[in-house]
N, C-alpha and C positions, 0 to 999 in steps of 0.2 A: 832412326826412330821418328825424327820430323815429320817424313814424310806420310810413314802409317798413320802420326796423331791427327795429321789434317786428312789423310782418306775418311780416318773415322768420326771425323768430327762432320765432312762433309756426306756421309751416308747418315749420322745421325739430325743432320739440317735435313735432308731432303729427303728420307722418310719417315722422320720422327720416331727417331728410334733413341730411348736414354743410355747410353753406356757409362758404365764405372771405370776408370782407369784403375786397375788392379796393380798395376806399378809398369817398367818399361819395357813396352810392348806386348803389355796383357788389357786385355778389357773384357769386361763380359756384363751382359745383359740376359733380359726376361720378356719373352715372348707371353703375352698371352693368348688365347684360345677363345674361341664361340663356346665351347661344352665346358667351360667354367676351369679348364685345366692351362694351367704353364708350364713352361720350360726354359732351365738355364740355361745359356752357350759361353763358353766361354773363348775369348777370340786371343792369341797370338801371332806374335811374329818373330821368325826363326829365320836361321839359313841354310839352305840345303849344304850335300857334301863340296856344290862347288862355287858357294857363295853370293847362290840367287834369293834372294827373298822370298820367304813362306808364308803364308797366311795358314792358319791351324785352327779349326772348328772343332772343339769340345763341347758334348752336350753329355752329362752324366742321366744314367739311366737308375743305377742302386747299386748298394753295396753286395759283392756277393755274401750267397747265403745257402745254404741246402746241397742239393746234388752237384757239383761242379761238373760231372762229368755229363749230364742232360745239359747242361748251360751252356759247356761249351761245344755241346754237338748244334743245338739250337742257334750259337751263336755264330757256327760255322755254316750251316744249311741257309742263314738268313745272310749274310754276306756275300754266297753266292748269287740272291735277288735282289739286292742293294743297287739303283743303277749311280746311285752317287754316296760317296763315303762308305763305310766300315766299324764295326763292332771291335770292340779294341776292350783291355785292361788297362788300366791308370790306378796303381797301388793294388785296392781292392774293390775299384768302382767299375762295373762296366759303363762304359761311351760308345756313344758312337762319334764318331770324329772325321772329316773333312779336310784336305790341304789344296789351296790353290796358289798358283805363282802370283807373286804380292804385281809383275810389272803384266800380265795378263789377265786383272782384273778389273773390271768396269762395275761398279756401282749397282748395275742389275745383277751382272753374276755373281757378285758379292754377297746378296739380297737374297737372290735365289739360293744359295748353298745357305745362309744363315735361316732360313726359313724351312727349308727341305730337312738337315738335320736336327732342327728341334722340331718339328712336328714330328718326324720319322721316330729318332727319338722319346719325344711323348708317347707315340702310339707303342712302342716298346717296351716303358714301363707301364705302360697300363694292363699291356698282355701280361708281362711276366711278375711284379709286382701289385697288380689290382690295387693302384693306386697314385696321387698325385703327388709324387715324393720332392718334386723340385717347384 
């Protein structure tokens, strides 16, 4: 976990980005936006099945609600256009969510996925909830 704490302490120096340590190997932060809206991401660190180091991009979109079965046709039609991350369930929250190998990432592409899924994200609930939920 050392090692993640100082990746994120040195992405949060060098693009001035504030992270909360959510406990070990969790952090998550709040983008803001131009058009007055934010998004939370929430970042881990996992191991895959054969004990490489995962980086995990959570950006909750809303709780479901309504027709599940329009949600998750919507939710599968847009997955196919996704060129980075995926629409996922977590409990009863739709996300969208992102994994990169913790030793194949550099600081830009770091940046770049953290930024791609919360925007992507925002724009997501904005479609499907009309509104700034996070």
């Amino acid at each position: 976990m050392e090692v993640f704490d100082g990746f994120i302490a040195a992405i949060a120096t060098e693009f001035k980005l504030k992270f909360h340590k959510d406990g070990p190997g969790a952090y998550s932060t709040k983008l803001k936006f131009d058009n007055n809206r934010s998004q939370q991401i929430l970042i881990t660190l996992t191991k895959d099945e054969v004990g490489d180091r995962i980086i995990n991009y959570y950006s909750p979109i809303g709780k479901l609600r309504g027709d599940f079965c329009e949600l998750y046709k919507y939710a599968l039609q847009t997955n196919a256009t996704l060129p980075l991350g995926s629409l996922a369930l977590v409990d009863e929250t739709l996300v969208l969510r992102n994994s990169i190998l913790l030793q194949d990432c550099d600081p830009r592409r770091f940046l770049k996925s953290l930024t791609y899924i919360a925007a992507r994200a925002d724009e997501l609930e904005e479609i499907l909830l009309k509104d700034d939920a996070s």
